[in-house]
Residue, then its C-alpha position, 0 to 999 in steps of 0.5 A: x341519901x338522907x340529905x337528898x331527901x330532905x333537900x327534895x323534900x325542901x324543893x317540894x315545899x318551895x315549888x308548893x309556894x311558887x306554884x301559889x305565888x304566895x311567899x307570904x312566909x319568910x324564909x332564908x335566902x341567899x339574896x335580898x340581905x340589906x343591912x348586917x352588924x355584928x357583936x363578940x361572937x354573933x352577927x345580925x342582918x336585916x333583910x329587904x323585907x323587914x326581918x332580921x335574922x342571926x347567927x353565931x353563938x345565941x348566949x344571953x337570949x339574942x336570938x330573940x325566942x324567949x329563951x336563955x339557952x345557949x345554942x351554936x346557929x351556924x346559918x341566919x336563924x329569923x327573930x320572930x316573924x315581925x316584918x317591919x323593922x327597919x334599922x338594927x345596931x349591935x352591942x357586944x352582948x345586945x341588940x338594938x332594932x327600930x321599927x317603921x314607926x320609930x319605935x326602938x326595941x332592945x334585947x339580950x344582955x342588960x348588965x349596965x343597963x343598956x336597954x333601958x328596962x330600969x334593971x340590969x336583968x337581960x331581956x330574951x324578947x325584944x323589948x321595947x326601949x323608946x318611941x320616936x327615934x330616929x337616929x340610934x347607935x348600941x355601943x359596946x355596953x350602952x346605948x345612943x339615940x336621937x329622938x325626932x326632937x332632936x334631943x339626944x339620950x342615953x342609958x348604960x354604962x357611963x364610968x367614962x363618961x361615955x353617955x355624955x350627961x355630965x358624970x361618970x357614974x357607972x351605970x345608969x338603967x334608965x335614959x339620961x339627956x346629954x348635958x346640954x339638952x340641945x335639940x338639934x342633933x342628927x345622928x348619934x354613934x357609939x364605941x366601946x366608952x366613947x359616943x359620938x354626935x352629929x348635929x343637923x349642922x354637920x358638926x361632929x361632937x364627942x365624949x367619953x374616953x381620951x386615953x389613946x385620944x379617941x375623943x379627937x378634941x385634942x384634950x390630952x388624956x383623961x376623959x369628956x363627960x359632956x359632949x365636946x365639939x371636934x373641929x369647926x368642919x360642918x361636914x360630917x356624915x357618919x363616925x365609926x368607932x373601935x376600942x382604941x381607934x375612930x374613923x369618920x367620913x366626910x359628905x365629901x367622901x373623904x375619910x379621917x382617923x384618930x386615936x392610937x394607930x398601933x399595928x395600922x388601925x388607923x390606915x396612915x402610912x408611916x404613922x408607927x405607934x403613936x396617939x392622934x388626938x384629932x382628925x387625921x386623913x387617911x388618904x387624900x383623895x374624896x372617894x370613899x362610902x362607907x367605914x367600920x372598925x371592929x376592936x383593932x382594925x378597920x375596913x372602908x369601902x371606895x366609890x367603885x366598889x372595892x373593899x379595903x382593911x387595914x389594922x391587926x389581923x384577929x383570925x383573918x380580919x384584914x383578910x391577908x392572911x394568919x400574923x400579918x397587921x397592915x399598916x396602909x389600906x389594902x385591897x380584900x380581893x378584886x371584886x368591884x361590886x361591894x355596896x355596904x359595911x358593918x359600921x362597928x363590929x364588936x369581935x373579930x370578924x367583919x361583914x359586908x353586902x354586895x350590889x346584888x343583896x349578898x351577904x359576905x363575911x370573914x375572920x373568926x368563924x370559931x362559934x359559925x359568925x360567919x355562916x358561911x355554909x362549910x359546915x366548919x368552924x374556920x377562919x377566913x382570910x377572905x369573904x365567904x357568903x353566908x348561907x341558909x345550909x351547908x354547902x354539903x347539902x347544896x353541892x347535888x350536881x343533878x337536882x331533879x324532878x320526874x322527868x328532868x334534871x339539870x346539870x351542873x348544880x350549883x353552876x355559874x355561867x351554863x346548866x344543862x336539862x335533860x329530860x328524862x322520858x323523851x318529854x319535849x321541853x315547852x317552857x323553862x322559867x326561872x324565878x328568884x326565891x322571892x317568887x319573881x319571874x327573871x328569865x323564860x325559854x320556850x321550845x328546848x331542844x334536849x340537853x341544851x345548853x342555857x346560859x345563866x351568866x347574867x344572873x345574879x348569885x344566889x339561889x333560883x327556882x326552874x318550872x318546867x312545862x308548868x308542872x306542879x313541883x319545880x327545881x332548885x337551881x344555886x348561880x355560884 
């Protein structure tokens, strides 16, 4: 009884908006997600509207508030409520977010120095790093950028050499240029002691680490401290890096892998155990959009919106079940509509966005990185969404105000509405959370069937009759 209350009194606050059209204060939906990335135990996304939201285990002040308390977030919680950030890159332990003006923010742990304050001591607001970035990665204790000179910069750890300035000190707190002080580079991306560079050219650059060969140069062993070209190719477009293993993908749409391929990681058939210094394709075909590696495995998404993992399966990973590592890409499910990644993840769990802007995820749900609204902390093998609440409390099968209800609720091709008092039903619209208006019916017949199969998932608000108060009706 108490949940129905609260989720009436829920529906109330947002048919109050609705009734306004003003929705001028953000609130968690299930639509309208655009980009998410995701630390050790946490995850993050930014929303359309330029929020950025979180979730998981709030240690080391993520959550952005001020505060260095340790809390469990089992749904996205919003950081602040600045609404022009644009871009967000996540470390293990740390958060990077640029703003529509180029400038870089940063917070949570700093214990290299990867945040640029000058000291190693965390930062629970975010903080800001850098101004006129354009391009900017969060390693898993450094960070990278690209200024829009066109010079590269970077601050943390570097005992690998990871930083590429030409040394191997542990650590720097403030931002260093790369050795050769070039002003022509395009994009910057960062592993866990490696970072990578590409120029406006289209070549691809690499330093750091060399044990397992992830600086793909073909240098045995070791490691680079000055950022070393890979190949002559003049077409790459984005590289994702793990601990052990390295993706890139090509302007072609043709993807490459490198480094140690032990239990699949690197998705090449009958590659067995063994170390890749240079690029390796993975496939031959040229049909690929987007990749990402978390610690040992991987998933890349194909130009007509499959999903695909492959590598060691951390509490569900690669999405095949408990003690399975997948040697070849393999097909998560059958759904064609995926439309983005979390390019590099820092734990065990892996997330991505569909064509409709919903967020799903899957793996290691231990401390709620998933959010996924079963009021659980388990793992899955396959993507679950990520929620605003707990399916408990969305699973009311007749939601209703005084004189209607529908029915079934959630639904996902047909509801019902019965009204209560005999009241003829005049108009039925259905708007999106955002407040737009998607579907009008007009002269209802009682109990009559409606169709909702072309809606897309997420969650909807009816207005009946243009009463004041209004329904929550959930498309499953």
């Amino acid at each position: 009884m108490l949940k129905i209350t609260l989720l009436l009194n829920r529906i109330i606050l947002i048919s109050v908006l609705l009734y306004g059209f003003n929705l001028s204060a953000q609130q968690c939906s299930l639509t309208g997600w655009e980009k998410i990335s995701q630390g050790e135990q946490f995850s993050v996304a930014l929303k359309q509207d330029g929020t950025i939201w979180v979730w998981g285990r709030n240690l080391n002040g993520i959550l952005g508030n001020g505060s260095g308390t340790i809390t469990l977030l089992e749904h996205p919680t919003q950081v602040g409520t600045d609404s022009d950030w644009v871009d967000i890159s996540v470390g293990r332990w740390f958060i990077l977010a640029k703003k529509s003006n180029n400038d870089l923010y940063g917070w949570g742990k700093n214990a290299y120095g990867q945040l640029a304050t000058g000291d190693r001591v965390a930062q629970y607001l975010p903080y800001l790093m850098a101004n006129n970035v354009s391009s900017f990665s969060a390693g898993y204790h450094h960070s990278m950028i690209v200024k829009t000179d066109g010079t590269m910069w970077g601050t943390g750890y570097n005992d690998w050499g990871g930083l590429g300035v030409g040394t191997s000190l542990g650590y720097y707190t403030t931002w260093q240029q790369e050795s050769s002080l070039a002003t022509d580079w395009s994009k910057t991306s960062s592993g866990y002691y490696n970072s990578f560079g590409i120029k406006s050219n289209g070549t691809l650059w690499s330093c750091g680490t060399n044990v397992e060969g992830q600086t793909g140069t073909g240098a045995t062993g070791g490691e680079s401290d000055d950022f070393v070209q890979i190949g002559t190719d003049t077409d790459w477009d984005e590289v994702s890096c793990g601990v052990y293993h390295v993706l890139g993908i090509k302007t072609t749409g043709k993807i490459f892998g490198w480094g140690y391929s032990g239990h699949g990681r690197l998705g090449i058939v009958g590659a067995g155990a063994q170390y890749f210094r240079t690029p390796q394709p993975i496939e031959a075909s040229s049909n690929f959009t987007h990749i990402a590696t978390s610690w040992d495995g991987s998933a890349i998404i194909k130009d007509n919106g499959t999903l695909y993992v492959f590598g060691i399966n951390h509490g569900g990973t690669t999405g095949v079940g408990a003690n399975t590592n997948n040697l070849a890409p393999q097909q998560l499910g059958t759904d064609t509509d995926w439309d983005n990644l979390a390019l590099r993840v820092g734990g065990y769990h892996f997330g991505a966005i569909k064509n409709n802007t919903t967020m799903w995820s899957w793996g290691t749900d231990n401390l709620y990185q998933l959010g996924n609204g079963d009021g659980t902390q388990t793992n899955s093998s396959l993507p679950t969404q990520t929620t605003c609440v707990d399916d408990e409390e969305l699973s009311v099968e007749n939601v209703s105000i005084d004189q209607f209800g529908i029915y079934p609720n959630p639904s996902m091709d047909y509801i019902y509405i019965k009204s209560r008092e005999s009241e003829s039903i005049k108009e039925l619209k259905i708007f999106s959370i955002q407040g737009v208006l998607v579907k009008t019916f007009s002269n209802l017949n009682d109990n009559q069937l409606i169709n909702i199969s072309d809606l897309s998932t997420g969650m909807y608000i009816l207005k009946i009759n243009d009463k004041s108060n209004a329904i929550k009706l959930i498309k499953k």
